[in-house]
C-alpha positions as CSV (number, residue, x, y, z in Angstrom):
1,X,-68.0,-59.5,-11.7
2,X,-68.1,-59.3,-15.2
3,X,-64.6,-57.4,-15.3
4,X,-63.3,-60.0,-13.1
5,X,-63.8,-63.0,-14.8
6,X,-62.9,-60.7,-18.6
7,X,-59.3,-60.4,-16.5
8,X,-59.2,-63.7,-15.2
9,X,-60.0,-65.8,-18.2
10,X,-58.2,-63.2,-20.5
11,X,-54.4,-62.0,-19.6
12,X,-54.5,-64.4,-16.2
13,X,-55.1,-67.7,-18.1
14,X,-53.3,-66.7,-20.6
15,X,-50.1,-65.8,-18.8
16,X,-50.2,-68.9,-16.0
17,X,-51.1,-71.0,-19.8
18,X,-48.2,-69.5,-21.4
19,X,-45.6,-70.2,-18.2
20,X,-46.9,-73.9,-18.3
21,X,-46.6,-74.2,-22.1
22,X,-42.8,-72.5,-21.6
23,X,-41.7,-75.1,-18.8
24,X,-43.3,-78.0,-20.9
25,X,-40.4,-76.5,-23.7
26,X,-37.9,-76.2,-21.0
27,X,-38.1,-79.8,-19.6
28,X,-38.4,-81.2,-23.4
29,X,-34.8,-79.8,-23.8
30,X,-33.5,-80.8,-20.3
31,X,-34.6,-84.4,-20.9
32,X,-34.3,-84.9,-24.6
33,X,-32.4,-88.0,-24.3
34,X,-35.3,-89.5,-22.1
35,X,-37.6,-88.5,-24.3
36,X,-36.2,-89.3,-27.5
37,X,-37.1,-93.4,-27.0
38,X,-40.8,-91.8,-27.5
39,X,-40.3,-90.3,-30.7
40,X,-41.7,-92.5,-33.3
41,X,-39.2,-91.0,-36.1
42,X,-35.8,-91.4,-37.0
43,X,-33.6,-88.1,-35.1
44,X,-35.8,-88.5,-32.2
45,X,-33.4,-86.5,-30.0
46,X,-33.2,-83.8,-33.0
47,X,-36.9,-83.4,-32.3
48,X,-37.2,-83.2,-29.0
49,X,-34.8,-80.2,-28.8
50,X,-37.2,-79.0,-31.7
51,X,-40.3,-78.9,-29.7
52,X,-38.7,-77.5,-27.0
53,X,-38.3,-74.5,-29.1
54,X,-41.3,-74.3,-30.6
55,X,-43.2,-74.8,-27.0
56,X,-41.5,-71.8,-25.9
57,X,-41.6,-69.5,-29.2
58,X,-45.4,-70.8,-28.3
59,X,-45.6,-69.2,-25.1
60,X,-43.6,-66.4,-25.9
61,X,-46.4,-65.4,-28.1
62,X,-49.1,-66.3,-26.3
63,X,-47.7,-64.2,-23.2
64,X,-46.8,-61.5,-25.2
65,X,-49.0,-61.3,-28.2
66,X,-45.6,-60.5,-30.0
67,X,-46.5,-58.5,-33.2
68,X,-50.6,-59.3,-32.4
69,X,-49.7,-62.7,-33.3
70,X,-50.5,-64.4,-29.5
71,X,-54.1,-66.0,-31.4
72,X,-51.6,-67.1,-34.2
73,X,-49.0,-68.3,-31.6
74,X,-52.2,-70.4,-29.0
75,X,-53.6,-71.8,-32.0
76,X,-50.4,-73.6,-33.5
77,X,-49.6,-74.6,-29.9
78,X,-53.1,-76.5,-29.7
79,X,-51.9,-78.2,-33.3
80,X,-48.5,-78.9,-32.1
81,X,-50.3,-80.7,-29.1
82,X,-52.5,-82.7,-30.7
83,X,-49.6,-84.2,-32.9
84,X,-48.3,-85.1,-29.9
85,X,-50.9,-86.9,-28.7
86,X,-51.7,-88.6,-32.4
87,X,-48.2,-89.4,-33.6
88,X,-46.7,-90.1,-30.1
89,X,-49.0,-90.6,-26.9
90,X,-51.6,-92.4,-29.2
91,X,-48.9,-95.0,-30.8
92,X,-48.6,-95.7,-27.0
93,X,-51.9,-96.6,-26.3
94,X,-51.8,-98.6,-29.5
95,X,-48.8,-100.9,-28.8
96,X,-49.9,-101.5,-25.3
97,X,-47.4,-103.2,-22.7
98,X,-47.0,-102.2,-19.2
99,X,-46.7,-98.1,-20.3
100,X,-50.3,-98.5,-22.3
101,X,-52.0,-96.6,-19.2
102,X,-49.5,-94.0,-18.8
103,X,-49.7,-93.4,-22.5
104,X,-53.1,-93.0,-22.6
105,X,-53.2,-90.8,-19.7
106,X,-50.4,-88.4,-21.5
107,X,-53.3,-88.7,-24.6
108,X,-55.7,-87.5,-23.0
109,X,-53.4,-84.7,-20.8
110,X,-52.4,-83.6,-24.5
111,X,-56.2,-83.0,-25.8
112,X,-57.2,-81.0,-23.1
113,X,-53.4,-79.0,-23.4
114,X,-54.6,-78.5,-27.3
115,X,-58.5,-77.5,-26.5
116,X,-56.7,-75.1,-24.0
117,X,-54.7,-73.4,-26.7
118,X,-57.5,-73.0,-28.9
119,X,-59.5,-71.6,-26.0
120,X,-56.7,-69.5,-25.1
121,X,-56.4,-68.2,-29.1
122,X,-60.1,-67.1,-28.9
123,X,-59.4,-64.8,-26.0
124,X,-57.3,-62.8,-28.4
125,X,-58.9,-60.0,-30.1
């Protein structure tokens, strides 16, 4: 059993995290204009495209554990995250309107995605 759950919660979780993490990327450059009205910074579409690229650099490492850096690569994911849900998804919440409860939902998707990526970099040895 123990075996099990070591393969499970090790490569499995981190591979099926990683593909998440990678499509996440993926749709952020697919829908960067729809995105961009989110972004609470001038060049919002500029960094959209960015954190595309950065979600997938992400779970490149995390998949691959390019150069050892995979614990490196979860843990700045988990960061990246949680600005999301500080400096966008939170700013939703705050405003409030008729989007205030799928902004909060988002917030709270976003600190469970960044608590995953920091569970993820401590499967890393």
């Amino acid at each position: 059993m123990e075996q099990l759950i070591s393969l499970v919660s090790g490569k499995v979780a981190r591979t099926v995290f990683g593909l998440i993490i990678a499509l996440f990327g993926v749709f952020h450059l697919m829908y960067a204009n729809m995105m961009a009205g989110a972004v609470p910074v001038p060049g919002g579409v500029i960094w959209v495209y960015f954190t595309g690229f950065c979600l997938i650099a992400g779970a490149v490492g995390i998949i691959t554990n390019f150069k050892g850096q995979g614990r490196n690569a979860a843990f700045l994911t988990g960061v990246l995250v949680l600005v999301f849900a500080f400096g966008v998804q939170l700013l939703g919440v705050m405003r409030g309107g008729e989007n205030a409860m799928m902004y909060q939902t988002i917030f709270l998707k976003d600190i469970m995605i960044a608590m995953g990526a920091w569970v993820i970099a401590g499967t890393f040895r």
